[in-house]
N, C-alpha and C positions, 0 to 999 in steps of 0.2 A: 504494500500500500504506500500513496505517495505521501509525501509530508506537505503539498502545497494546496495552500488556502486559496479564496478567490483571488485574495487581493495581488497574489501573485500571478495568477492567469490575467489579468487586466492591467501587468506591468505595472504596480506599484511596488515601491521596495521592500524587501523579506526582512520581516522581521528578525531581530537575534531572538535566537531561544529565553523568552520569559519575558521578553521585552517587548513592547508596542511602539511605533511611530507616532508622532505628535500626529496631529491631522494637520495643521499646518504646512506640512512639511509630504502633505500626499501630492500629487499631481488631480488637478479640477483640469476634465473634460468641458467644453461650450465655451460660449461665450456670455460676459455679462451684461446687464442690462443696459450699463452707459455705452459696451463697445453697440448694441442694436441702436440705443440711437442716435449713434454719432453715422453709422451707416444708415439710417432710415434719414436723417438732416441731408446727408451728400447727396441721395440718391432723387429728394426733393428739390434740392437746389438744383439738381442738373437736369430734372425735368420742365422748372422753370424756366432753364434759362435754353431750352431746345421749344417748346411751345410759340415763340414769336415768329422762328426761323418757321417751323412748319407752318403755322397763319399765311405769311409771306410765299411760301410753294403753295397753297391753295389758291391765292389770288391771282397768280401767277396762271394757275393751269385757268382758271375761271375768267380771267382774260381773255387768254386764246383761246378756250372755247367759244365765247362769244365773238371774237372777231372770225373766230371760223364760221360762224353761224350765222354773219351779216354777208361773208363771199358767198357761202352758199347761196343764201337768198339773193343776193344779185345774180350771181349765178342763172338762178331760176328766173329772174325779172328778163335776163337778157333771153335766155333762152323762149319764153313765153311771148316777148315781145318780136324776137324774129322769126317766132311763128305765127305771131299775128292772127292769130285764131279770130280774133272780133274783126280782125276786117279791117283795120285802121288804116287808112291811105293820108290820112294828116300828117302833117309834120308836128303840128302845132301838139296834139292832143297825145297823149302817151297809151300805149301799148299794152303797157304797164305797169304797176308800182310795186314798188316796196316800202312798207310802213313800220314804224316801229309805233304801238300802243298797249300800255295795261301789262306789260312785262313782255312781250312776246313778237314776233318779230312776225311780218304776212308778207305773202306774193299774191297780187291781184292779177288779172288779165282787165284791160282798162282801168278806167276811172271809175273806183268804188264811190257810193256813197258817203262812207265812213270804212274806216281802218278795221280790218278785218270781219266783216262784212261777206261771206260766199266767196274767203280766203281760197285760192288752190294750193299756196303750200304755208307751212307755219311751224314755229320752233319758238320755245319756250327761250329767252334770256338765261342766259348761264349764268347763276349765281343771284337769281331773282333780283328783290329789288336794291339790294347792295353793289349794284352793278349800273351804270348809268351810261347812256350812247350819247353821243354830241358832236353836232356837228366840226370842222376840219379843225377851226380856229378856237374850240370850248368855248365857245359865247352862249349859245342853245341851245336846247333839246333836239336830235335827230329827231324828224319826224316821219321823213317821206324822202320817196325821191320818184321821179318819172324815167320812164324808160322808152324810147321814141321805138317805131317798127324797124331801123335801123340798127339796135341797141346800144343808142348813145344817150346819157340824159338831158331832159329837157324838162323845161318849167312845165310847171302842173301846180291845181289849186286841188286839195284833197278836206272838203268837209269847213271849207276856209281860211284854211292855212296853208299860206306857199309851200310847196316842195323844193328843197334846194337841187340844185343843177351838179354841185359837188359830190363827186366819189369817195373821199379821204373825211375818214372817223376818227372820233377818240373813244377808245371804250375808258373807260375810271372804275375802279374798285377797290380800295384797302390804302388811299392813298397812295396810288399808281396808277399810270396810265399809258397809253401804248397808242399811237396814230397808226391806220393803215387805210392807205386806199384800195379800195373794193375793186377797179376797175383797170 
C-alpha cells in the first residue's frame, strides 16, 4: 500500500512524517476576485473603444449602399426612358423620372402625378431615415430628376417642384458624406 495522500496527487508538498504544512505555504489553484476584475475592466474598455470604429464601417457600407441604389434607379430611368414605352416624342417632357420621397427611392415611366404613384421600380433608402440624398452642391433635398427619351436629363415639374437637371448626389449619414454622379 502507498503512503500518498491526496495532497500529494495534486502536487502539493509531502509532508515530513508527523508534521503538516502551514496552508499558507500550499499552492491556491484560480484566480482571484481582483485579478477577474481587472480582466472584466480591460476587456470593457477595449470594447468601448472598438464600438465607434464599427459605427463608422456601418455608415460606410450604408452609404454605398445607397449611392448604389440611386445608379440603379437611374439606371432604370435611363433605361425606361429609351424605351419610351409612353410614346414621348417631346423633348420638352421627360420619359421618365426618378424621385426620391418618404425614404425610398421610385422609377416612373412619364410624368407621375406624385412620387411614387404606379412606381415601376423602387428601393427602400439604405439606412432609413438616418441617411439623407441632396442634391450636387448640399443646398436641398434631392427630389427628382427627369429623364428625356434620349436619356439625358431634362427639366421636369413633378407635383410642383422643379426637378433638377443634375446627375451628381450627396448621400450624408453619420456625419459623412460621399458625392457621386449617377450619370
Amino acid at each position: 500500500m502507498s503512503n500518498t495522500s491526496l495532497v500529494d496527487k495534486v502536487g502539493w508538498p509531502t509532508p515530513i512524517r508527523g508534521k503538516t504544512w502551514p496552508i499558507s505555504s500550499r499552492r491556491c489553484v484560480g484566480y482571484t476576485m481582483v485579478e477577474l476584475m481587472v480582466g472584466l475592466a480591460l476587456m470593457a474598455v477595449i470594447l468601448m473603444a472598438g464600438v465607434p470604429l464599427t459605427s463608422g464601417w456601418v455608415d460606410d457600407a450604408r452609404i454605398n449602399e445607397c449611392v448604389s441604389q440611386m445608379e440603379a434607379g437611374y439606371a432604370q430611368a435611363r433605361a425606361i426612358a429609351i424605351r419610351n414605352s409612353e410614346g414621348s416624342v417631346d423633348t420638352a417632357a421627360p420619359a421618365a423620372v426618378l424621385c426620391v420621397s418618404n425614404g425610398a427611392i421610385y422609377v416612373h415611366a412619364g410624368l407621375p402625378s406624385a412620387c411614387g404613384e404606379d412606381a415601376l421600380w423602387q428601393a427602400n433608402v439604405a439606412g432609413g431615415s438616418n441617411t439623407t440624398i441632396k442634391t450636387a452642391d448640399a443646398s436641398a433635398a434631392f427630389v427628382c430628376v427627369g429623364v428625356g427619351n434620349r436619356g439625358y436629363p431634362i427639366d421636369a415639374v413633378l407635383a410642383g417642384t422643379s426637378c433638377t437637371t443634375e446627375t451628381q448626389v450627396t448621400v450624408n449619414r453619420g456625419g459623412k458624406s460621399v458625392q457621386k454622379n449617377l450619370f
